[in-house]
DRENZA-618482 format. One record per residue: residue in one letter; x, y, z of N, C-alpha, C, O in turn. Coordinates in steps of 0.05 Angstrom, whole numbers, padded with zeros to 5 digits, always signed. Layout:
AXYZXYZXYZXYZ
...
This chain:
X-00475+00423+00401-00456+00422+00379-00433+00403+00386-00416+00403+00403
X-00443+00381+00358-00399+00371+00360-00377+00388+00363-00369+00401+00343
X-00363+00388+00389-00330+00398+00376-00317+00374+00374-00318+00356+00391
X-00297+00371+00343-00276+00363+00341-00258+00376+00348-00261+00399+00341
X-00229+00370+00364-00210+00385+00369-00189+00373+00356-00184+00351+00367
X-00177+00377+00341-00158+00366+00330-00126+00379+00328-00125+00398+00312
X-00101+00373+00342-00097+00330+00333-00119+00322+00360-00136+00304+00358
X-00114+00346+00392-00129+00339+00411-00138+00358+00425-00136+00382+00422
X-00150+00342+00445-00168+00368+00470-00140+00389+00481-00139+00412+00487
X-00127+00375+00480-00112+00390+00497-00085+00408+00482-00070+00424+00492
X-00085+00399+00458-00070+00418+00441-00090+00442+00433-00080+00465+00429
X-00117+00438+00431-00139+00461+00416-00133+00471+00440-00118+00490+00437
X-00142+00464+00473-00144+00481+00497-00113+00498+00489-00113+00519+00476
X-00099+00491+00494-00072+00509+00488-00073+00533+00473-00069+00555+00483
X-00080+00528+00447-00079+00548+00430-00104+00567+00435-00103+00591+00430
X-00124+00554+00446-00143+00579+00454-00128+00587+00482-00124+00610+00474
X-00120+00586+00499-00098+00593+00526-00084+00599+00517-00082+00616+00534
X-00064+00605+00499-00041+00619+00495-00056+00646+00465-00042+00664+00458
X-00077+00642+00457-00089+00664+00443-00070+00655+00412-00061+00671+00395
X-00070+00632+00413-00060+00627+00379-00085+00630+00363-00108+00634+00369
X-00071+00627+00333-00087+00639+00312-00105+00603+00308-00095+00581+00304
X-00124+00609+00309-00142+00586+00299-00164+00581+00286-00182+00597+00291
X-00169+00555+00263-00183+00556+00250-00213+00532+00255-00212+00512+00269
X-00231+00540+00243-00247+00530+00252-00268+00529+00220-00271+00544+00202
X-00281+00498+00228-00303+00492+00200-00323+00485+00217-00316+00469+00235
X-00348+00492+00216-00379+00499+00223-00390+00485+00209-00390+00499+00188
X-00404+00462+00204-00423+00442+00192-00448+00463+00185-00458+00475+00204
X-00456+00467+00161-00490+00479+00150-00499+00480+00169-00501+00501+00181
X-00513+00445+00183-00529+00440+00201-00525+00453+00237-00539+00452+00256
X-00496+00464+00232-00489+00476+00264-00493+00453+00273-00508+00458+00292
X-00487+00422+00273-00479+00407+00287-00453+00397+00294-00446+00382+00311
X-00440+00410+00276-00414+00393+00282-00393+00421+00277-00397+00439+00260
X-00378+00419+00291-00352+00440+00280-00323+00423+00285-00323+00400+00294
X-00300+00438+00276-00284+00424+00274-00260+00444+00284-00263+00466+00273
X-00244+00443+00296-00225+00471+00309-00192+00448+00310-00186+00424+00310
X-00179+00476+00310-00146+00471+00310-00126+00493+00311-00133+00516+00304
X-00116+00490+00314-00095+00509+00316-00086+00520+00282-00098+00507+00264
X-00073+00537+00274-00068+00547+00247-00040+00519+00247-00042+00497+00236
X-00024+00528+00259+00003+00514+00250-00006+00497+00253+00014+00483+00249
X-00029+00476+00259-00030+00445+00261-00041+00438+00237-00032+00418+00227
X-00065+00452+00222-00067+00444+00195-00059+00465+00171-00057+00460+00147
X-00056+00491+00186-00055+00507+00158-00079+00514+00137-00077+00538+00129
X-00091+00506+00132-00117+00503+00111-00149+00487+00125-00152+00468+00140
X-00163+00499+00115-00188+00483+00127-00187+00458+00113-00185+00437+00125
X-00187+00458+00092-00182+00432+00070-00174+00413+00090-00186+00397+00103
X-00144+00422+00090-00124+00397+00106-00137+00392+00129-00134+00368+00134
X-00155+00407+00152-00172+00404+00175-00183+00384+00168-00179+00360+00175
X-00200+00394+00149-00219+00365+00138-00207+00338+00146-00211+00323+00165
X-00192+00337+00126-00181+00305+00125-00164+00300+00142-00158+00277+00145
X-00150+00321+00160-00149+00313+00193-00164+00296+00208-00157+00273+00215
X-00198+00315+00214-00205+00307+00225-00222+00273+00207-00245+00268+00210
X-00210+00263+00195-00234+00242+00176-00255+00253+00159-00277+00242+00156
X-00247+00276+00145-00269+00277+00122-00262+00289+00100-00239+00299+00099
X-00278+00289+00082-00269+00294+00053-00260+00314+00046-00275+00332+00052
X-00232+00323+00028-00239+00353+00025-00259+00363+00014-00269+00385+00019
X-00267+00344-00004-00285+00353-00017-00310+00363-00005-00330+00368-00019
X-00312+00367+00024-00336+00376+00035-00325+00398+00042-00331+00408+00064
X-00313+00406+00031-00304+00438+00054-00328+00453+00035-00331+00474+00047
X-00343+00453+00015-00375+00476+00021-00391+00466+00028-00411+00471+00014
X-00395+00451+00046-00412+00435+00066-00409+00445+00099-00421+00436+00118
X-00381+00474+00096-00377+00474+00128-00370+00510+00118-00356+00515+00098
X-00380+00526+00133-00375+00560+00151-00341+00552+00159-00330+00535+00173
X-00335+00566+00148-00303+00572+00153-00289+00602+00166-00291+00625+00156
X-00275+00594+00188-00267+00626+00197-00232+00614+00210-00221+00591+00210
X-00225+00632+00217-00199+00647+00231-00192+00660+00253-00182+00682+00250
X-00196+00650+00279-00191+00670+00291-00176+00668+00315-00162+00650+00322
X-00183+00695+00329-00156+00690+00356-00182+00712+00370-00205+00717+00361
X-00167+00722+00394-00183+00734+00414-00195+00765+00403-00212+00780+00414
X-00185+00767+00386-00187+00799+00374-00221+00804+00354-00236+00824+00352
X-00222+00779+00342-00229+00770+00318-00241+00748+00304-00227+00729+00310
X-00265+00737+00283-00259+00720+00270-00265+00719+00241-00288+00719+00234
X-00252+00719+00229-00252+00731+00201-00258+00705+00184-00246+00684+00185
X-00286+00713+00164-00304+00692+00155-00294+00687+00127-00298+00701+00107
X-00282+00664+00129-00279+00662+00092-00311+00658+00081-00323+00637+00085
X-00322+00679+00069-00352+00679+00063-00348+00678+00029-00347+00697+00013
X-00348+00639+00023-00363+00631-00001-00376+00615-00006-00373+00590-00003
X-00394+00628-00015-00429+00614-00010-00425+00599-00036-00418+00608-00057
X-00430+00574-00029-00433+00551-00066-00456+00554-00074-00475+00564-00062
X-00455+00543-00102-00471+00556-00130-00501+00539-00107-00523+00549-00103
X-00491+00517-00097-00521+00493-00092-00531+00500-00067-00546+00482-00060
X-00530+00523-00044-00522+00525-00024-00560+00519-00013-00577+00537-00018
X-00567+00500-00002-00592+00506+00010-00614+00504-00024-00635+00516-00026
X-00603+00488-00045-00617+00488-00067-00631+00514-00079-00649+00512-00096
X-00622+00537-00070-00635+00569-00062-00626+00576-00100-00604+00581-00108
X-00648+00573-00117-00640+00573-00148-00630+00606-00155-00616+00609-00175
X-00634+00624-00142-00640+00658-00144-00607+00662-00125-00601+00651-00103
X-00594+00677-00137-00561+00684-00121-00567+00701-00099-00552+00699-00079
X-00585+00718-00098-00587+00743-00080-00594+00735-00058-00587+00744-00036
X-00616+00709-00065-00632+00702-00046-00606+00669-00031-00604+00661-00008
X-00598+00665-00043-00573+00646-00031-00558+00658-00018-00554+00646+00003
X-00546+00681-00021-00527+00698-00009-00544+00706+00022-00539+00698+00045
X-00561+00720+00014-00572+00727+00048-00576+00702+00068-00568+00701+00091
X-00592+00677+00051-00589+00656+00066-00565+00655+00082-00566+00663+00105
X-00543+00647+00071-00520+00643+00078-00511+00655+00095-00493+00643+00107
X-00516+00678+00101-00509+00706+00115-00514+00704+00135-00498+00702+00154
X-00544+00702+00135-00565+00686+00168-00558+00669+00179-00552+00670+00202
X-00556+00639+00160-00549+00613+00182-00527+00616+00183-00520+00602+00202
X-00502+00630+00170-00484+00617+00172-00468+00639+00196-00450+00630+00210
X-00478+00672+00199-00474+00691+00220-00488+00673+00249-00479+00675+00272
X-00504+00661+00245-00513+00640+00276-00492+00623+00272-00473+00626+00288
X-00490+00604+00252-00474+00581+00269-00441+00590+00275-00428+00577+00292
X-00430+00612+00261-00406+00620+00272-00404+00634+00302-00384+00633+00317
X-00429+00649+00306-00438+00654+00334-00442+00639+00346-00433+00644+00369
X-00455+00615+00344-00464+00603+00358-00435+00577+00375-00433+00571+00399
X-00417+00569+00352-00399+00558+00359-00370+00575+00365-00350+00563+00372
X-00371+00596+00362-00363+00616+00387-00366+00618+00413-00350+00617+00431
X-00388+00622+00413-00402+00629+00446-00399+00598+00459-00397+00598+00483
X-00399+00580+00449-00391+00546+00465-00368+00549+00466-00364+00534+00486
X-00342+00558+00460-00308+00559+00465-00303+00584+00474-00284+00597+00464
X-00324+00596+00501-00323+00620+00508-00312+00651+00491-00308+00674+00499
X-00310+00641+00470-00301+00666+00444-00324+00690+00442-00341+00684+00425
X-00331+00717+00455-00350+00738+00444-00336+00761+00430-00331+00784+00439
X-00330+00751+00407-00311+00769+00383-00335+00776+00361-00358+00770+00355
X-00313+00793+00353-00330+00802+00322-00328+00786+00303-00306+00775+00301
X-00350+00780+00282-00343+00768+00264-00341+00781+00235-00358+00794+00224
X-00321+00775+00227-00312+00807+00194-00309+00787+00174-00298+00766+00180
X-00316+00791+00152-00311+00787+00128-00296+00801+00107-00301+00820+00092
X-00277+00787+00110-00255+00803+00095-00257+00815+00065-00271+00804+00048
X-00246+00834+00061-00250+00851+00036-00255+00833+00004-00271+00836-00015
X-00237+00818+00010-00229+00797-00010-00259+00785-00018-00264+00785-00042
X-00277+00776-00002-00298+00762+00004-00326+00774+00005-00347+00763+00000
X-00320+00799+00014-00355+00817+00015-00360+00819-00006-00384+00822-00007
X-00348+00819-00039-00358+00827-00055-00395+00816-00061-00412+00830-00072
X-00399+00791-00052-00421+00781-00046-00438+00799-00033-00460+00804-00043
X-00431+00810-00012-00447+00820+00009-00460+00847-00019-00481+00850-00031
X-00435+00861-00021-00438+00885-00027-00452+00895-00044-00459+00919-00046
X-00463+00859-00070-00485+00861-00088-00511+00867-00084-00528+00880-00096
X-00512+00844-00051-00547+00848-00044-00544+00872-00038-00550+00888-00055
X-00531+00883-00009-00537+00906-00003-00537+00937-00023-00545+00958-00013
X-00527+00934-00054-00533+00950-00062-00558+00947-00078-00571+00965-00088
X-00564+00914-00081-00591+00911-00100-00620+00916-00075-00642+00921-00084
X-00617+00914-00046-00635+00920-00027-00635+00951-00026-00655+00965-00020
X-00604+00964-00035-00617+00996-00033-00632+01010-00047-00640+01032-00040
X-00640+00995-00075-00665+00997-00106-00682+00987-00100-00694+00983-00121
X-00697+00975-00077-00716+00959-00074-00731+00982-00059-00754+00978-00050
């Protein structure tokens, strides 16, 4: 996996060494991620075009939050996500690759935290899992 560290290596090393709050965007493909400190961009958006790319791709990238405790998944799956035409079946997609590549670019910045989806955001979850408990 790409890490971008942005503004640098050695401002991201900091904030993971001092246990600041940081954010991070995960490419679909789990090739590329993008990390920073919170106070350095504030928004994944603004990460984006930090690091050279569009905002307009921020649903093109797994977005989370976190610090040593934690990493809390802004989980919103787009209407086109994986061309997946059926919502239920987009949503679990999403769930799968996108629970690996947030693990996965965890476990490369020595991070073995939990990953939570905040209240605000499961409402997704909460549809399959109640349309899988009728099945």
């Amino acid at each position: 996996m790409n890490i971008i560290k942005y503004p640098s290596e050695e401002r991201v090393n900091e904030g993971i060494r001092l246990d600041e709050p940081m954010l991070a965007a995960i490419s679909f493909d789990g090739e590329t991620a993008i990390v920073s400190q919170v106070e350095d961009s504030f928004e994944h958006h603004i990460m984006l075009a930090q690091a050279g790319y569009s905002q307009l791709d921020i649903d093109k990238f797994f977005r989370i939050v976190f610090d040593r405790t934690e990493a809390n998944w802004t989980f919103v799956c787009p209407s086109n996500y994986k061309n997946i035409q059926f919502k239920d079946y987009r949503i679990r997609a999403f769930y799968k690759d996108g629970y690996a590549a947030i693990s996965d670019f965890l476990q490369e910045i020595g991070y073995l935290i939990e990953i939570k989806i905040p209240g605000r955001y499961s409402r997704h979850l909460k549809m399959i899992t109640d349309e899988s408990a009728t099945l």
